[in-house]
N, C-alpha and C positions, 0 to 999 in steps of 0.2 A: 504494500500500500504506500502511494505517495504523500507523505506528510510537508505542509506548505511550513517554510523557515523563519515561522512566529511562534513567539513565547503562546499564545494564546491557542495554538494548534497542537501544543504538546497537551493539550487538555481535552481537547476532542478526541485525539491517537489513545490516550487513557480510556476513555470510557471506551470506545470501539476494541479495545481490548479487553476491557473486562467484558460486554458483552460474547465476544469471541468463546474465553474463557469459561463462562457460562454454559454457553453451547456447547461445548467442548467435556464438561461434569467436572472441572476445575475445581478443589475443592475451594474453600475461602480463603483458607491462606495462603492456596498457592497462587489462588489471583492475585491476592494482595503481593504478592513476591515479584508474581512477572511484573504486575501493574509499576510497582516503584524502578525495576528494571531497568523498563521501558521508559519511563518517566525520564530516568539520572542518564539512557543512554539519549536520547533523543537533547537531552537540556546540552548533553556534552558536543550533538554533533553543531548543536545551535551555535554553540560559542567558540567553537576553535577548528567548524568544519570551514570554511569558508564556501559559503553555497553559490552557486554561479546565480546571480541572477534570472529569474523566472525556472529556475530549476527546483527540486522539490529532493528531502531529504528520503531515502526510503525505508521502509521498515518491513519488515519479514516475520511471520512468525509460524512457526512449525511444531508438530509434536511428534511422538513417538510413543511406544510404551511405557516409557516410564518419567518423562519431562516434557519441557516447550523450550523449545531454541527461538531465542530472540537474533535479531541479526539486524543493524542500522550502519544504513550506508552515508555516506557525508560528502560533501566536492571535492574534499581532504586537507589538508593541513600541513602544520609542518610535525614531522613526528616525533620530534624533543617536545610534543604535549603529554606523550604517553610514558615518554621516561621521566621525566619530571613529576607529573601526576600521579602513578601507575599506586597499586595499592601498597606495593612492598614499603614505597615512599612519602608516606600520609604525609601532608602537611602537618604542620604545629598548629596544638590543641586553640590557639586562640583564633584560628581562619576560620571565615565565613564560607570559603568553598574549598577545594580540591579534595572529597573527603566522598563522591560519585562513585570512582571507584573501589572504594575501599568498599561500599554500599556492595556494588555489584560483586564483590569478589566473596564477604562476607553470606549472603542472600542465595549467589547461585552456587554451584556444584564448579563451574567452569567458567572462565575466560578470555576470549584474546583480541588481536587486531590482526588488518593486515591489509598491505597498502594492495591495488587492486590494479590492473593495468590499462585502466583508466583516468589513476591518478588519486582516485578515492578511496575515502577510507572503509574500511569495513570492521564494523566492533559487534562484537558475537558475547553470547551468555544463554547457559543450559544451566534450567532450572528444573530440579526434578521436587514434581509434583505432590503433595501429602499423601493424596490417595495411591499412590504406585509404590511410595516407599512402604508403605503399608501391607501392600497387595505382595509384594517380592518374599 
């Protein structure tokens, strides 16, 4: 799905994915897991993807038996955002931001980037589900 590169469309992408989720028998907290996922990755393509003009962020989401892979693509950036950011490397407790990934990393089971040869980036997270871990 194409997501337009406004703060106020990471909030429509949210609900369109809880309903997803829904349909899917998602329990509530794994909504609630992909939901902020998607959320922290999509705020991150916002702000250091650099979006081409009239271009649109994309977002992916897929399952399997026992999770939902998220996937958000960006126009790309430069990638000392991911080494500087990255979760191993939280910022200091008194930042207002770089603490997305540490979210994503904390939240899901998995994951990574990778620049794409197109130029864009692509940032991924597998999130396994309450009712699978269960079911296993």
């Amino acid at each position: 799905m194409g997501i337009a590169p406004r703060r106020e469309a990471v909030r429509a992408a949210r609900h369109a994915v809880t309903e997803l989720m829904s349909r899917w028998g998602v329990s509530s907290e794994g909504m609630f897991q992909v939901e902020l996922i998607v959320s922290e990755l999509l705020t991150n393509a916002l702000q250091h993807g650099c979006p081409v003009p009239g271009s649109e962020i994309g977002l992916l989401l897929g399952r399997d038996g026992g999770g939902v892979l998220v996937e958000v693509e960006d126009g790309g950036g430069t990638s000392s955002l991911f080494a500087s950011s990255s979760a191993s490397t939280a910022s200091d407790d008194g930042a207002e931001h770089g603490r997305g990934l540490l979210l994503v990393e904390e939240l899901g089971q998995g994951w990574g980037w990778r620049r794409l040869g197109n130029g864009h980036h692509s940032v991924w997270a597998y999130i396994e589900t309450a009712e699978s871990r269960g079911a296993r």
